[in-house]
MMTF fields as JSON, N, C-alpha, C and O atoms, coordinates in Angstrom:
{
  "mmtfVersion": "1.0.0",
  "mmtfProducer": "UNKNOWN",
  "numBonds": 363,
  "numAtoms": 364,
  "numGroups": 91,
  "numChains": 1,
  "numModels": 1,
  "chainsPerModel": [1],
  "groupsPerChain": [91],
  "chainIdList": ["A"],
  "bondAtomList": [4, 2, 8, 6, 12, 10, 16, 14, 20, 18, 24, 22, 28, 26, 32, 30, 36, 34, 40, 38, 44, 42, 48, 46, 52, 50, 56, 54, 60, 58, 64, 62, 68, 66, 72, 70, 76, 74, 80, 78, 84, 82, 88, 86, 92, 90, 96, 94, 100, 98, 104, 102, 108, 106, 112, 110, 116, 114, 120, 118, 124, 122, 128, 126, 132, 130, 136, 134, 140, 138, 144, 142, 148, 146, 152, 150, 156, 154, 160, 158, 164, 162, 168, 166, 172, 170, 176, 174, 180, 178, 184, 182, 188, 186, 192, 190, 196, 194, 200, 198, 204, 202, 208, 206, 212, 210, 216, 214, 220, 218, 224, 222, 228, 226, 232, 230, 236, 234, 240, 238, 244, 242, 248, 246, 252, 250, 256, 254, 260, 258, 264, 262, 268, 266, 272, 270, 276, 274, 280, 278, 284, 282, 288, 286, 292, 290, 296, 294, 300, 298, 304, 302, 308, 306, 312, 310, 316, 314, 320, 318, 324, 322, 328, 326, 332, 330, 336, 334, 340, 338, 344, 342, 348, 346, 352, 350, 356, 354, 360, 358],
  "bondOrderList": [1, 1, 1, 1, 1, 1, 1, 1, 1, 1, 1, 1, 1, 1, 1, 1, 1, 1, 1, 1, 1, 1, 1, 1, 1, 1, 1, 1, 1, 1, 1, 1, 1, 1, 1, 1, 1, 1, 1, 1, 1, 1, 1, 1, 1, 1, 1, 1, 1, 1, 1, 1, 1, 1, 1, 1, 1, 1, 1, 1, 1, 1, 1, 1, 1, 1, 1, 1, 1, 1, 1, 1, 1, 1, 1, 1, 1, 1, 1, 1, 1, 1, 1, 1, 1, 1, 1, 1, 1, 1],
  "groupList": [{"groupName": "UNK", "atomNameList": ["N", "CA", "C", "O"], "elementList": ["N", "C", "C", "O"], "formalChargeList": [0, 0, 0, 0], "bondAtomList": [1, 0, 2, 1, 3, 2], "bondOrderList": [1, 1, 2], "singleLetterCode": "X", "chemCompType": "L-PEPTIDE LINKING"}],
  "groupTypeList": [0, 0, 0, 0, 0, 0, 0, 0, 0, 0, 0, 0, 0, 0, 0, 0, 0, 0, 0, 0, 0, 0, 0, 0, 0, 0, 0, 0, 0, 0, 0, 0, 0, 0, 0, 0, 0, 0, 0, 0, 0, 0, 0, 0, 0, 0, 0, 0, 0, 0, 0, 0, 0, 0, 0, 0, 0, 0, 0, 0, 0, 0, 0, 0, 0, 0, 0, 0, 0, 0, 0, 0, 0, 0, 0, 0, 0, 0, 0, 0, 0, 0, 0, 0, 0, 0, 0, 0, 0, 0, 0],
  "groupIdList": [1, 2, 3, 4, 5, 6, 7, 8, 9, 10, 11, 12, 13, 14, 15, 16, 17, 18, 19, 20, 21, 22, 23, 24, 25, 26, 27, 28, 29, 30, 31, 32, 33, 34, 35, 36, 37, 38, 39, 40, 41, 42, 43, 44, 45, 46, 47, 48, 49, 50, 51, 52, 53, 54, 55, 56, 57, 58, 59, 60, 61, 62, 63, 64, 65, 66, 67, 68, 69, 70, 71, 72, 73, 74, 75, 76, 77, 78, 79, 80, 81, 82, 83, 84, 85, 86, 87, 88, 89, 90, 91],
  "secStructList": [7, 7, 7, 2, 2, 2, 2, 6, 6, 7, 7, 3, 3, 3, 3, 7, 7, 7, 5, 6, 6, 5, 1, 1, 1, 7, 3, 3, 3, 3, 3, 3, 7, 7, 1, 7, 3, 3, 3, 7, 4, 4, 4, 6, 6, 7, 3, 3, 3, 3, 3, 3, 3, 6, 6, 6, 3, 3, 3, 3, 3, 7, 6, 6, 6, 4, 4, 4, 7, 7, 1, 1, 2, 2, 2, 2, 2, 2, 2, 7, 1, 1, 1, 3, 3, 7, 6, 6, 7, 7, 7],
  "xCoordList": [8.917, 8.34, 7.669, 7.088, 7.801, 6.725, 5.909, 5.878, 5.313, 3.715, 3.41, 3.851, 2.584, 2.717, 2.021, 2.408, 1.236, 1.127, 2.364, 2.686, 2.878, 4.19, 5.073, 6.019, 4.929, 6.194, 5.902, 6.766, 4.585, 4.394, 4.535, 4.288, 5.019, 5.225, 6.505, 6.765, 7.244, 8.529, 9.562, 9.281, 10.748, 11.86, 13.118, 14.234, 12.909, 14.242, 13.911, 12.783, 14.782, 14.944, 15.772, 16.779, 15.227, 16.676, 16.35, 15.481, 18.17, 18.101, 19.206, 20.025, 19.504, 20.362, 21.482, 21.149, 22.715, 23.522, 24.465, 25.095, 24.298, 25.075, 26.44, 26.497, 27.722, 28.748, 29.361, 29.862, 29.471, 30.107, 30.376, 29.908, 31.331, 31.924, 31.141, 31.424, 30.185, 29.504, 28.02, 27.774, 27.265, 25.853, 24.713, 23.588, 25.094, 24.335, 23.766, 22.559, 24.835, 24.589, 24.782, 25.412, 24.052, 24.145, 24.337, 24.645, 24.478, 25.07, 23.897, 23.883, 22.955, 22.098, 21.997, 22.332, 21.559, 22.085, 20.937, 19.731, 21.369, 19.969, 20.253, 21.225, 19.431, 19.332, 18.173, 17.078, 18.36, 17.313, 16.715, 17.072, 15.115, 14.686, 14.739, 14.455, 15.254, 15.738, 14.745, 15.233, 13.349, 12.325, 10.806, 10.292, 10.428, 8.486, 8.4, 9.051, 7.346, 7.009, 5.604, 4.586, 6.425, 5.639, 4.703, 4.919, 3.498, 2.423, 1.312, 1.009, 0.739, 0.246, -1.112, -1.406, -2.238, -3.679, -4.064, -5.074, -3.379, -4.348, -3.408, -3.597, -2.483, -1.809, -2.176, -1.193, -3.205, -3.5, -2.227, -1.484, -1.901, -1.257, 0.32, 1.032, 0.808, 2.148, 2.479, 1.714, 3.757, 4.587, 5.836, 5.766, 7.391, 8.249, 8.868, 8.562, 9.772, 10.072, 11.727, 12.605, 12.006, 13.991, 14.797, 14.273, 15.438, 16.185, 17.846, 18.328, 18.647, 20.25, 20.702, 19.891, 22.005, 22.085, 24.447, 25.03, 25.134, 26.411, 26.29, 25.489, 27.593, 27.682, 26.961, 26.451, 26.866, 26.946, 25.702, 25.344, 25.366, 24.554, 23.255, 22.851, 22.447, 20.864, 20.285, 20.797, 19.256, 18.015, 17.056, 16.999, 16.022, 14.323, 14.229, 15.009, 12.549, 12.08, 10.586, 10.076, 9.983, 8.997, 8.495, 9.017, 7.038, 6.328, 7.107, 7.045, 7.756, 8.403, 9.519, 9.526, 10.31, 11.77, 11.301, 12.092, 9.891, 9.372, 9.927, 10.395, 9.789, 10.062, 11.44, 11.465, 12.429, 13.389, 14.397, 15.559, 12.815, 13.385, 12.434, 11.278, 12.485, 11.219, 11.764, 12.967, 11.11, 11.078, 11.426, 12.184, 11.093, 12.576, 13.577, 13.85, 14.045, 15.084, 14.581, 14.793, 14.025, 13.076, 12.321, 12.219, 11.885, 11.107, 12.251, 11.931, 13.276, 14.497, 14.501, 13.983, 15.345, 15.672, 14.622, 15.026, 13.383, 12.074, 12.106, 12.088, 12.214, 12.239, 13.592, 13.728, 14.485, 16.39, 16.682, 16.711, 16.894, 17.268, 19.031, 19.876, 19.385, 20.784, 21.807, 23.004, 21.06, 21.555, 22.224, 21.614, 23.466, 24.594, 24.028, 24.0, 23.747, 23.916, 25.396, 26.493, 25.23, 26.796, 27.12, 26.292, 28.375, 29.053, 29.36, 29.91, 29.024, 28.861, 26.968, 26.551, 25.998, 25.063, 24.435, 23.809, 24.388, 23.993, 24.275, 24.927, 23.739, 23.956, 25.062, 25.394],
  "yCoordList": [-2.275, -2.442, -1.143, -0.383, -0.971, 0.741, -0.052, -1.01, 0.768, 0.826, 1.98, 3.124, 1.532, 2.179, 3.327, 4.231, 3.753, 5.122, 6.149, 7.318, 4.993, 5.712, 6.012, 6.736, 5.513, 5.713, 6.947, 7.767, 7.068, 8.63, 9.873, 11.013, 9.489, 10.479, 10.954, 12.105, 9.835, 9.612, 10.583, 10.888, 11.01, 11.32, 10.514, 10.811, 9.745, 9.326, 7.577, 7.302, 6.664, 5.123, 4.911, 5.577, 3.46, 3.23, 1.263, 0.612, 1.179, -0.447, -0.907, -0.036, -2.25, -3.106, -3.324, -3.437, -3.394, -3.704, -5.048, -5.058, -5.545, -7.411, -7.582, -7.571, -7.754, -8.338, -9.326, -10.087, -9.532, -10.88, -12.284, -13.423, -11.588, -11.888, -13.035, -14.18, -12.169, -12.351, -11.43, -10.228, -12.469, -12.269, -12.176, -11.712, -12.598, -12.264, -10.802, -10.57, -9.761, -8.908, -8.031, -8.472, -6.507, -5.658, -4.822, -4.669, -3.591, -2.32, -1.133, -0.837, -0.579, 0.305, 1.634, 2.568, 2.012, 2.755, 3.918, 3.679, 4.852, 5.857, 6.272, 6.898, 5.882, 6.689, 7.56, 7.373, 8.534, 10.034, 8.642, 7.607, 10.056, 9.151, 10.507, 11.694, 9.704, 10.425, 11.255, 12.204, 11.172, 11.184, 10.515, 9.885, 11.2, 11.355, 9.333, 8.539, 9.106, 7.892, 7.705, 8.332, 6.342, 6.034, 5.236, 4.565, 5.335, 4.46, 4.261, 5.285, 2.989, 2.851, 2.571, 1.414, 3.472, 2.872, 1.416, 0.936, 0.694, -0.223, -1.857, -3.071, -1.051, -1.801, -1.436, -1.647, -0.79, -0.381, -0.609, 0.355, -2.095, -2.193, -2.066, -2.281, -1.686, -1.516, -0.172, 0.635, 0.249, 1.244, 0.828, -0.212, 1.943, 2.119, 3.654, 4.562, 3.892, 4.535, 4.773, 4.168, 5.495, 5.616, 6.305, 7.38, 6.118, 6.255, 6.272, 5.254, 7.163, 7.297, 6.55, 6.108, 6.328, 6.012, 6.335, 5.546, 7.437, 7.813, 8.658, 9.216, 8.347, 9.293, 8.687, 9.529, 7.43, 6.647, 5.549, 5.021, 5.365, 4.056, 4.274, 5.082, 3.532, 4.158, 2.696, 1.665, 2.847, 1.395, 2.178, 3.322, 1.124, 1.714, 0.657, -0.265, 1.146, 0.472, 0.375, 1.324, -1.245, -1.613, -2.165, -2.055, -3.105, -3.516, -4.886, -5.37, -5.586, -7.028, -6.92, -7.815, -6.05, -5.406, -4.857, -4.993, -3.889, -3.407, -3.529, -2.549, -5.044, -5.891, -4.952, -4.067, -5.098, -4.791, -3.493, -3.197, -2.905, -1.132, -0.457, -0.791, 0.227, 0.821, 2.435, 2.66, 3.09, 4.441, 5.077, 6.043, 4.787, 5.367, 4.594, 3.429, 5.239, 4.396, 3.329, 2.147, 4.133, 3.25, 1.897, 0.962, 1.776, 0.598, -0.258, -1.441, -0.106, -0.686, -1.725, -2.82, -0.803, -1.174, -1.806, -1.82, -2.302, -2.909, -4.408, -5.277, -4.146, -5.571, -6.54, -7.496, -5.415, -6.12, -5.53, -4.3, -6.022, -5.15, -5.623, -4.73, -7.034, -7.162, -6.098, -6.216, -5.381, -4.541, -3.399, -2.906, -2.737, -2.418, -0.318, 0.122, 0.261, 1.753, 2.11, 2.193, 2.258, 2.836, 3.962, 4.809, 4.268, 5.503, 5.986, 7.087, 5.141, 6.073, 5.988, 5.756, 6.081, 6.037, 6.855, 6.324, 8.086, 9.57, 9.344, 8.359, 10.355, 10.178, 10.988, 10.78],
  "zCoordList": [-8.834, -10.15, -10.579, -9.804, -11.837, -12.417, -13.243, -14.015, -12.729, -13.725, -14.743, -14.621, -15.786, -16.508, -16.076, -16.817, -15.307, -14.795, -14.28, -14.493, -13.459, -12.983, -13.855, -13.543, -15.097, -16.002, -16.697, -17.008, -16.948, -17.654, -16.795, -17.188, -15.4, -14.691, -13.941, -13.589, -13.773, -13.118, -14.035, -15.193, -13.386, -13.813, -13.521, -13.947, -12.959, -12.5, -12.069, -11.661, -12.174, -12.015, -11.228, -10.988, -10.511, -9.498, -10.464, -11.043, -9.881, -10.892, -10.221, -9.927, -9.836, -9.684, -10.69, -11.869, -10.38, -11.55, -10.587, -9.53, -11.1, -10.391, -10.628, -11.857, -10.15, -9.942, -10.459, -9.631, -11.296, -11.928, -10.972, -10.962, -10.231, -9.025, -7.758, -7.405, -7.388, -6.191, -6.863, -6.771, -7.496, -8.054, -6.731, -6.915, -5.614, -4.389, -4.185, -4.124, -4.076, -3.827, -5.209, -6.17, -5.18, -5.928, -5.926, -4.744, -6.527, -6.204, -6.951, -8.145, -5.865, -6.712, -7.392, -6.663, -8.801, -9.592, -9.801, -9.877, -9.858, -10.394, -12.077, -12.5, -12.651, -13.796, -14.181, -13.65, -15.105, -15.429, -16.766, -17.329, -16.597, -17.904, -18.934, -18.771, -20.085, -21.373, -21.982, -22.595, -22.0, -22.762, -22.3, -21.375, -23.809, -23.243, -23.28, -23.959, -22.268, -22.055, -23.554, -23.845, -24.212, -25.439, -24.8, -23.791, -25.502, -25.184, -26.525, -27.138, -26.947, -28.224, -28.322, -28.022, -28.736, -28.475, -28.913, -28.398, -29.785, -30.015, -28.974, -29.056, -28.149, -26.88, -26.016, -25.306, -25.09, -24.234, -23.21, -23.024, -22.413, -21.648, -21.707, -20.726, -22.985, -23.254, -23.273, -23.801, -22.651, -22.599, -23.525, -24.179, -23.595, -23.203, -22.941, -23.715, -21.781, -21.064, -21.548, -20.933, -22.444, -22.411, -21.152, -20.858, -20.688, -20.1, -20.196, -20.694, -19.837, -19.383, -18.315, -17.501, -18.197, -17.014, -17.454, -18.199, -16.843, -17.241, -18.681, -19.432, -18.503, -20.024, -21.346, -22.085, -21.701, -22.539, -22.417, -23.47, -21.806, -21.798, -21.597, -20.761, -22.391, -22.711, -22.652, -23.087, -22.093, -21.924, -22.217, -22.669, -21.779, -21.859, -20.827, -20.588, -19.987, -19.212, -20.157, -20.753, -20.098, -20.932, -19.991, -18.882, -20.235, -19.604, -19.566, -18.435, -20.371, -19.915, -18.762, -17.917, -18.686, -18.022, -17.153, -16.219, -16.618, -15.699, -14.076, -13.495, -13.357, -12.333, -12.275, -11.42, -13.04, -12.873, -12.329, -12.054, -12.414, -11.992, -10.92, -11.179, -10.003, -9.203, -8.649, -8.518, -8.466, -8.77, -7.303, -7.386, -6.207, -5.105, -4.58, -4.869, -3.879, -3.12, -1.787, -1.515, -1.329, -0.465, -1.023, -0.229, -2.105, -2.839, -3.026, -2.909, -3.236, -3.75, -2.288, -2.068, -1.445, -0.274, 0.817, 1.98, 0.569, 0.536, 0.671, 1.543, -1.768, -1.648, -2.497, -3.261, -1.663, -1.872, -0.55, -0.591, 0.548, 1.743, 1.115, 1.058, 0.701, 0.828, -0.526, -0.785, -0.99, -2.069, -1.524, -0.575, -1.887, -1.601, -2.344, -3.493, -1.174, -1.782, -2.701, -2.149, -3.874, -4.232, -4.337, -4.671, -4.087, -4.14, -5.315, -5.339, -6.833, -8.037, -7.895, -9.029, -7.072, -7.259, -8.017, -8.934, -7.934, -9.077, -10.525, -10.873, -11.529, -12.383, -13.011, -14.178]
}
């Protein structure tokens, strides 16, 4: 999970992408982050974070979606041990 401290500091995301197939396991992805981490004074606790991930495909990491992303590889492999290193893993 990132926090919004970590998000104004991080360069880089790791994220699960799921299988259609066989939703058990996953295959973990690194993406760069695109840009400056937004943050709004009269939200104190809200971020968002843009991010790349290939040629083409752009998210953000926010404070609702947060859970969903954590910032090494090691954190990943933590708390998903059954998640699958991939060989398009890089960006």
């Amino acid at each position: 999970m990132i926090t919004k401290e970590q998000a104004m500091s991080i360069g880089e995301v790791y994220f699960i992408i799921t299988n259609p197939r066989n939703k058990y396991y996953g295959e973990i992805r690194k993406g760069r982050v695109n840009g400056k981490c937004k943050t709004w004074k009269t939200r104190p606790s809200e971020f968002r974070l843009p991010c790349k991930y290939g040629m083409y495909e752009y998210f953000y990491v926010d404070q609702d979606n947060a859970g969903e992303y954590w910032t090494t590889l090691a954190d990943v492999l933590a708390e998903r041990p059954q998640a699958i290193v991939s060989k398009f893993y890089c960006y």
